[in-house]
C-alpha positions in Angstrom: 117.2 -184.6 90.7 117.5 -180.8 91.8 117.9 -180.3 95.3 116.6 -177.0 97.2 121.1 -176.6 97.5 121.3 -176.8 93.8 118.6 -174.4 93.3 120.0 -171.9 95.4 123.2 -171.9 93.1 120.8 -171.9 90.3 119.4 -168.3 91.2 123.0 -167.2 92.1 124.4 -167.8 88.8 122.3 -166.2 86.7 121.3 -166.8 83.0 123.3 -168.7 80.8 124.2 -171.4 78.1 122.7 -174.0 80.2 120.2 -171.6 82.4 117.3 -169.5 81.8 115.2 -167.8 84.2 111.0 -167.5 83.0 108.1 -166.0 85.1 105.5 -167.9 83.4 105.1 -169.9 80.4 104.5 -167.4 77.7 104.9 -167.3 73.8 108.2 -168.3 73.4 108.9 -170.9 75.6 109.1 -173.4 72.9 112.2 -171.5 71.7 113.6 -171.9 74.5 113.0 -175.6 74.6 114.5 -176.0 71.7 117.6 -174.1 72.1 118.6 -176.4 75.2 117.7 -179.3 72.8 120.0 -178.3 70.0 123.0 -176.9 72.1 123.8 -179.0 75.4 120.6 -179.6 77.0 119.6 -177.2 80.2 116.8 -176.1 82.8 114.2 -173.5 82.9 113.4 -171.9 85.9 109.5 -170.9 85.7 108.4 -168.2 88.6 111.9 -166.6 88.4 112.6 -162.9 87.4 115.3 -161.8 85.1 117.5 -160.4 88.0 117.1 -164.1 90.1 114.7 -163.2 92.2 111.9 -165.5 92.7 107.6 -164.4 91.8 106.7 -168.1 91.8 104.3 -169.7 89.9 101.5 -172.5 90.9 102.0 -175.6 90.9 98.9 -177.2 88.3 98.3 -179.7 86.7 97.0 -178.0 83.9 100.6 -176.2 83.4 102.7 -179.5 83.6 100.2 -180.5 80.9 100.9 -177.4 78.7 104.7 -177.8 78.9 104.5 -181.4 78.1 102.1 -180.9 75.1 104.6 -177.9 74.1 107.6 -180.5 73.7 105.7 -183.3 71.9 104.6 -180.8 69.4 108.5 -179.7 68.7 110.3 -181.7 66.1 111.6 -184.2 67.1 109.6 -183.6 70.0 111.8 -182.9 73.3 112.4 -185.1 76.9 111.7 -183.2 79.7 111.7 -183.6 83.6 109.6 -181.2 85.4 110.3 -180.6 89.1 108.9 -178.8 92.2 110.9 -177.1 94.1 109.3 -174.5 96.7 107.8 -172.0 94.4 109.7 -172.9 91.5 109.0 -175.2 88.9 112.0 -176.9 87.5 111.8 -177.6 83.6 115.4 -179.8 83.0 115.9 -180.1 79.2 117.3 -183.1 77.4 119.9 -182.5 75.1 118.5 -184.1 71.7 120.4 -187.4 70.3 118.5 -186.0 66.7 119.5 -183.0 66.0 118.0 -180.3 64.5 115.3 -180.2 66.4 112.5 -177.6 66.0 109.3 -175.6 66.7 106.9 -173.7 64.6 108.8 -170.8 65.0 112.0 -171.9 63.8 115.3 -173.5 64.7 116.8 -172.4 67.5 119.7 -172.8 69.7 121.7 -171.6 72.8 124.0 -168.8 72.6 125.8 -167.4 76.1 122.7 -166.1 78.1 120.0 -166.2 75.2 118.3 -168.5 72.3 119.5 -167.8 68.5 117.3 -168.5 65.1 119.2 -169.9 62.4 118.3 -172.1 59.6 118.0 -175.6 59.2 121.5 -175.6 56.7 123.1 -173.8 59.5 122.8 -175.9 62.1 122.8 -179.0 60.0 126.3 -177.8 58.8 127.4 -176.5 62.2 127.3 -180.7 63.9 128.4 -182.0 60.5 131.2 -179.9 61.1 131.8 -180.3 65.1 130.7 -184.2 64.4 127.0 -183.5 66.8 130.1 -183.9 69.7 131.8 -180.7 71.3 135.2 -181.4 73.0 133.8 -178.8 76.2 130.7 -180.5 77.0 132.7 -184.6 76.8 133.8 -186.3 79.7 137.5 -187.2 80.3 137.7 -190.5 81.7 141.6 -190.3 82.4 140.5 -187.2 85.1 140.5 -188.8 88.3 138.5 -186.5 91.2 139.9 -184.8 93.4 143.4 -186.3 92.9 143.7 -184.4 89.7 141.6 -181.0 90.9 143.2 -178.2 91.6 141.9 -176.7 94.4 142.9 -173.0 94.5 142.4 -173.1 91.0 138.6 -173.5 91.8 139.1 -170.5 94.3 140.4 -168.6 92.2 137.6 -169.1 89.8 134.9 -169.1 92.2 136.3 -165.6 94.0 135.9 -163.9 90.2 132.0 -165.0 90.1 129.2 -163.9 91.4 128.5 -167.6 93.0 128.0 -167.9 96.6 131.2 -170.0 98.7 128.7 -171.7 100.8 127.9 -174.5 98.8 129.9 -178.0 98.5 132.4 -177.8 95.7 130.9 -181.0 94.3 127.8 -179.2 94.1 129.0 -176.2 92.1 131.2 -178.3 89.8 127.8 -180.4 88.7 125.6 -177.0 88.7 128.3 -174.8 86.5 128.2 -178.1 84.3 132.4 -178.5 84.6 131.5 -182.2 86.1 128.0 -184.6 86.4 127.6 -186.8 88.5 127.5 -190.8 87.6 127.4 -194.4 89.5 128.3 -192.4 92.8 131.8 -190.7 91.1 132.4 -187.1 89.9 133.0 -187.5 86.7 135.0 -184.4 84.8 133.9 -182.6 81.5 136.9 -181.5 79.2 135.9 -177.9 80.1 136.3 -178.2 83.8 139.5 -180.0 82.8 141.2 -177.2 81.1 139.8 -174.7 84.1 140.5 -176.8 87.3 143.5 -179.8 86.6 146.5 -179.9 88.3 148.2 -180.1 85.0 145.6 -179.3 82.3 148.6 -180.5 79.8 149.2 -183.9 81.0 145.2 -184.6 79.7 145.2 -182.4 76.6 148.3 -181.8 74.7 147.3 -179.1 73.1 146.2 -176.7 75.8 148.9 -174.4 76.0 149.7 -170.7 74.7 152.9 -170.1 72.8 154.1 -166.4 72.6 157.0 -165.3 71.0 159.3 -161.9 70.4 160.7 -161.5 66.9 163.7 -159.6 65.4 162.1 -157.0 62.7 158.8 -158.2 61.1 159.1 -161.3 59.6 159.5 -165.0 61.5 163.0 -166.0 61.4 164.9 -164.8 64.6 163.1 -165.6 67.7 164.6 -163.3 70.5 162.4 -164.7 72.8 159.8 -167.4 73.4 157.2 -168.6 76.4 154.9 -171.9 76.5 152.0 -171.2 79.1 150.4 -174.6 80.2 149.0 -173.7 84.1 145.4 -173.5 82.8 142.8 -171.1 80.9 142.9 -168.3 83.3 146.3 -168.5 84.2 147.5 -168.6 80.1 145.4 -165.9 79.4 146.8 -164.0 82.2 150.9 -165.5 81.4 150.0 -164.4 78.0 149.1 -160.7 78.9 152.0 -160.4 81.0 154.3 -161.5 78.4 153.0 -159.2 75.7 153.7 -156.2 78.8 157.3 -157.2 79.0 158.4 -157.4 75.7 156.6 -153.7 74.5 157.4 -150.6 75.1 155.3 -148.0 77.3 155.6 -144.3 76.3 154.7 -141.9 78.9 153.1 -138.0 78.9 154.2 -135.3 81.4 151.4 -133.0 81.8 151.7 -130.1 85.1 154.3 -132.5 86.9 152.4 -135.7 86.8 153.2 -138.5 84.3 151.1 -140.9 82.6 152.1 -144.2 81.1 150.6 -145.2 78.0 151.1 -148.9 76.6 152.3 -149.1 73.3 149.7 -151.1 72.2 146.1 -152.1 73.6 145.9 -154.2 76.6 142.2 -154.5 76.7 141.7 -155.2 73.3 144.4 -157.7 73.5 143.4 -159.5 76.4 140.1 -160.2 74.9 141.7 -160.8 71.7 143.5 -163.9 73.5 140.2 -165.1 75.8 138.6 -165.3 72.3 141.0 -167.3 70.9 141.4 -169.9 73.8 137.3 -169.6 73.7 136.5 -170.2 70.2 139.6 -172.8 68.7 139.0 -176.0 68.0 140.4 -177.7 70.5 139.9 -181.5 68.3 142.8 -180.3 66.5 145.9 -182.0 68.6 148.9 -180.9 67.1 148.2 -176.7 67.1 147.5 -174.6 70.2 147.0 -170.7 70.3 150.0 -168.4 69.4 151.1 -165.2 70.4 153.2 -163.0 68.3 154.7 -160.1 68.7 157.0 -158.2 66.0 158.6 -154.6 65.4 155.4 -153.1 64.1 152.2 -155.6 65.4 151.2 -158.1 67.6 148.5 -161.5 66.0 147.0 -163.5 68.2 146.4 -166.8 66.4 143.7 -169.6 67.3 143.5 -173.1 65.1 140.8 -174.7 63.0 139.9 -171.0 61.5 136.3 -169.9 61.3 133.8 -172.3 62.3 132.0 -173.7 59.0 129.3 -170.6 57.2 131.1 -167.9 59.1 132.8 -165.2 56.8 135.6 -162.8 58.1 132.8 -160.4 57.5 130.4 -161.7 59.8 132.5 -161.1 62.4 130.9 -158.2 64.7 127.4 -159.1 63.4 127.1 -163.2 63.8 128.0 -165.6 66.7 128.6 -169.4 66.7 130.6 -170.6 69.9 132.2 -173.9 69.5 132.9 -174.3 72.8 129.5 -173.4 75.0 130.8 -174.3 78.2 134.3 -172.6 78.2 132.6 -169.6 76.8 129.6 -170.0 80.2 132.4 -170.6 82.0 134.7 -167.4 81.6 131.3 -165.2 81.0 130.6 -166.3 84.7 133.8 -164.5 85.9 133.2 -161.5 83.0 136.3 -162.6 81.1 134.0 -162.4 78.2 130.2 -160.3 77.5 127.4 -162.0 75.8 127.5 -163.4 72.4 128.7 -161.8 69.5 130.5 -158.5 70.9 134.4 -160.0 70.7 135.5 -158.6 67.4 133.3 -155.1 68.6 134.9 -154.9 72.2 138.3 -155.5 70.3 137.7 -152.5 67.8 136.2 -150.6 70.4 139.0 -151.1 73.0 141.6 -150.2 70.4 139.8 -147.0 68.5 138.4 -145.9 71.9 142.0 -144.8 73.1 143.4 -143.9 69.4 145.0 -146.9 68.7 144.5 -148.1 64.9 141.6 -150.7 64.7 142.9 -154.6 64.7 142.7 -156.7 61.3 141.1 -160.4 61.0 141.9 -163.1 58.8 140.9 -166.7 58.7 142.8 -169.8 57.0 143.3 -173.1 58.8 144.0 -170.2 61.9 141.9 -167.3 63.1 144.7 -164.5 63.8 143.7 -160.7 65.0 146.7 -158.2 63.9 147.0 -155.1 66.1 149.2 -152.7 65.7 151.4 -149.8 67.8 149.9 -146.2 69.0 150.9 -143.7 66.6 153.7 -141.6 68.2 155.3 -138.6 67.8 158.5 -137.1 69.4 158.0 -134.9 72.5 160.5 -132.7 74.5 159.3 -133.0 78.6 161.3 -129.7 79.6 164.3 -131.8 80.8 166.2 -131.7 77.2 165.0 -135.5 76.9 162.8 -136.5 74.4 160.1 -139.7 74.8 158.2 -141.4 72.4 154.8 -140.1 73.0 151.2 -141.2 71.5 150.4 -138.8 68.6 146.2 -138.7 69.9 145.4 -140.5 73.6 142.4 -139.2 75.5 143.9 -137.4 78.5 142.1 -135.7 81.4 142.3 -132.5 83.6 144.6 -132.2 86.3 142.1 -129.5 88.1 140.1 -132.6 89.1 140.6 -135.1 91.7 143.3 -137.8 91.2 140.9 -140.5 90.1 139.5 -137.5 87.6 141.6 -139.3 84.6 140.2 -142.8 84.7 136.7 -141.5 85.5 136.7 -139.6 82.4 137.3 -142.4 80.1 135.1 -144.7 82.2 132.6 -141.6 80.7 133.7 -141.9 77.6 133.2 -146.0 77.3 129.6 -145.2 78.4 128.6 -142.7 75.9 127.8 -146.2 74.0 125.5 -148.8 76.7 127.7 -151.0 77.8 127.5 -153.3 81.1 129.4 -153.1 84.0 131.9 -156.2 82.7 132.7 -154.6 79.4 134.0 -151.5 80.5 135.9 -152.8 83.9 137.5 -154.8 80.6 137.6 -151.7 78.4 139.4 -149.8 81.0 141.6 -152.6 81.9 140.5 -153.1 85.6 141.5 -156.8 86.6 139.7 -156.3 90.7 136.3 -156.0 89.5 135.6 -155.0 93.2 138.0 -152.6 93.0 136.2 -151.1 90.1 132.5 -151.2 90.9 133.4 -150.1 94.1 135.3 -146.8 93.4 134.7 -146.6 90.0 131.1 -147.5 89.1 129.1 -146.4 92.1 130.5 -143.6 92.8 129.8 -142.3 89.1 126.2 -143.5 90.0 125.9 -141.7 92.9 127.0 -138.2 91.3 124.8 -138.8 88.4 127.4 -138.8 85.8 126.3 -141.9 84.8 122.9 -143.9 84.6 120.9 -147.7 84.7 119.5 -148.5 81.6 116.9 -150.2 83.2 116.8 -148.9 86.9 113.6 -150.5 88.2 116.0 -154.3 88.1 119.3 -153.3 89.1 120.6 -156.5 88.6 119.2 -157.8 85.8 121.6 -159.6 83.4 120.4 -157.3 80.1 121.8 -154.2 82.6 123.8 -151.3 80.7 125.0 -148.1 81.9 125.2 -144.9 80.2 126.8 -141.4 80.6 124.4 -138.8 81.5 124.2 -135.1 80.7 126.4 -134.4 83.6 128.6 -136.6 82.3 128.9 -135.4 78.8 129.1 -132.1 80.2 132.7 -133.2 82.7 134.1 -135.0 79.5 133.2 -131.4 77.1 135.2 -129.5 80.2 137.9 -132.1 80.3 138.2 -131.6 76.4 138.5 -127.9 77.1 141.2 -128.3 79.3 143.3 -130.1 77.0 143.4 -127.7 75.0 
């Protein structure tokens, strides 16, 4: 049963795989009932605005009726519990036990924050292949709550979302769908295992990030190697930190101010490895993700390879997530965007700041090859020479200090892109830090603009540069020169 406590988390979270918000029922509601049917099950919030806000809808008779009729009619037809709370009517979705299910529109299912068509062989091929049971969504019976929770784990996690602290953790646990309640116990799905255990190891052999250093290009002399076991967000993080020690960072010296430049690209990596935790199949025991990084590239690997129908050269145009819940549960901290812009925010991230674009391949592992910055030899006016990037987007000096990150926060925009991919594009990790003096600021000069202004926060928001903006970044280019 929702309470009025859960709901309130509800319209905090905002949309995603297991949340959609609806003003009314309208034409493609029975979509959406049957993308929660095929994926993990879910609720509708009717008389709720895209941004969270509530319009409310009456409470009839004659809509109940409508919403029921609309699930018979879907094949098989769907379960569905409808509740009244306040203004809000409720709509909890079962998850199917006969999957596919569909309407007359199609076969749908749930993809981050929205519902995806596919056909019939598709998602009859996608549960052969994940055996109609994903490892996320299954409950681990050896977790014992709260003995094995981590506590500032949670914190952590919950101070990176958007989620208010003023519920009971118990609460938000069941609501982000990491635990469900049963018998009186929390019981604890493999996703909020891997996110919130003590020891996330000691449950799941497997969940752990190897990177290594190698001598010269091929794997035979390790000079260095690190297994990271505290968690997702901690290996992803570990992972990161490990790549920054063991590369090298040239530097430019431009009117006695020096800029460091990472030999390769830390965005663009860094979602390279949250895809790779994200979308590997964690059934697979005996392989966990691997980080490697030789003389003249780094791969990020991830096991079980492509899930079954995708082609290396989908990637970039088509989505399928085998892991729902991890992938809600690091979109909800804007580790990751909405579906199906990975490999693009990868190439982006890379291209953006004249790195060479990453490679893909796919065998029994998914790897993504990226490789250095181009780099030239540069005297600094001291008789000593660095290792400088051939082509990286630098700004002018004449500006004020912040001038050279504001630029290429310009720059990301010139594409729409929400606030999340370019704090990630520009390699922010406080995303306070960055809406704060970063974002707004650029909003209030005008340099850059709301796709759709009239719903600030609605979850489809993008921001672009404006004219003014174009117009700094043409100066800036000027400069340069």
């Amino acid at each position: 049963m929702t309470t009025p406590a859960d709901l309130t988390i509800l319209l905090q979270e905002g949309e995603g795989v297991t949340l959609e918000y609806k003003e009314r029922v309208n034409d493609s509601f029975a979509r959406e009932l049957v993308a929660f049917a095929n994926t993990a099950g879910g609720r509708i919030l009717l008389g709720v605005r895209d941004d969270g806000t509530v319009r409310g809808i009456p409470d009839r008779n004659d809509l109940r009726a409508r919403i029921q009729d609309i699930a018979r009619k879907c094949d098989p037809p769907v379960k569905v519990l409808l509740e009244r709370i306040g203004e809000v009517t409720v709509v909890t979705v079962r998850e199917s036990a006969e999957k596919p299910v569909q309407c007359s529109d199609g076969f749908f299912w749930r993809l981050g924050a929205v519902s995806q068509k596919l056909s019939r062989n598709e998602i009859r091929d996608l549960f052969q292949k994940e055996g109609a049971i994903r490892f996320d969504h299954s409950v681990c019976t050896r977790f014992s709550y709260p003995e094995d929770f981590d506590t500032d784990k949670f914190r952590n996690w919950l101070g990176k979302s958007s989620i208010y602290r003023d519920g009971s953790v118990e609460d938000i646990l069941v609501n982000i769908e990491a635990a469900e309640r049963s018998g009186g116990r929390l019981l604890f799905r493999n996703a909020g295992v891997l996110f919130f255990a003590k020891e996330p190891r000691r449950f799941f052999n497997q969940a752990y990030i190897t990177c290594l250093l190698f001598k010269g290009t091929v794997k035979v002399h390790i000079l260095d190697r690190k297994d990271f076991d505290g968690g997702i967000i901690a290996d992803i993080e570990d992972a990161l930190r490990f790549i920054e020690r063991n590369t090298r960072t040239a530097y430019r010296i431009e009117k006695l101010q020096r800029e460091d430049i990472p030999e390769y690209p830390m965005a663009a990596l860094r979602e390279a490895i949250t895809n790779a935790v994200m979308h590997r199949d964690w059934f697979i025991e005996g392989a966990n993700v691997f980080v490697e990084i030789f003389t003249d590239r780094i791969e990020v690997s991830s096991p079980g390879g492509l899930p079954k129908g995708m082609l290396v050269s989908d990637l970039g145009h088509k989505s399928v997530r085998r892991n729902p819940l991890i992938a809600d549960l690091l979109h909800r901290i804007a580790y990751i965007e909405k579906a199906g812009t990975g490999i693009k925010r990868m190439r982006d991230g890379a291209t953006a700041l004249g790195y060479p674009a990453p490679e893909f391949s796919s065998g029994s592992f998914f790897s993504a090859i990226f490789y250095p910055m181009p780099t030239a030899e540069k005297d600094d006016g001291s008789g000593e020479t660095s290792r400088h990037p051939a082509s990286t987007p630098q700004a002018p000096h004449k500006y004020p200090t912040s001038t050279p990150q504001v630029i290429n926060l310009l720059r990301c925009a010139l594409d729409d892109a929400s606030a999340s991919e370019l704090q990630i594009k520009l390699n922010f990790n406080d995303r306070v830090h960055f809406l704060k003096e970063y974002l707004q600021p650029a909003l209030e000069q005008g340099l850059i603009e709301r796709t759709i202004p009239d719903k600030p926060r609605s979850p489809k928001q993008r921001y672009r540069t404006t004219a003014a903006g174009r117009a700094l970044i043409k100066a800036a280019e000027e400069e340069e020169r």
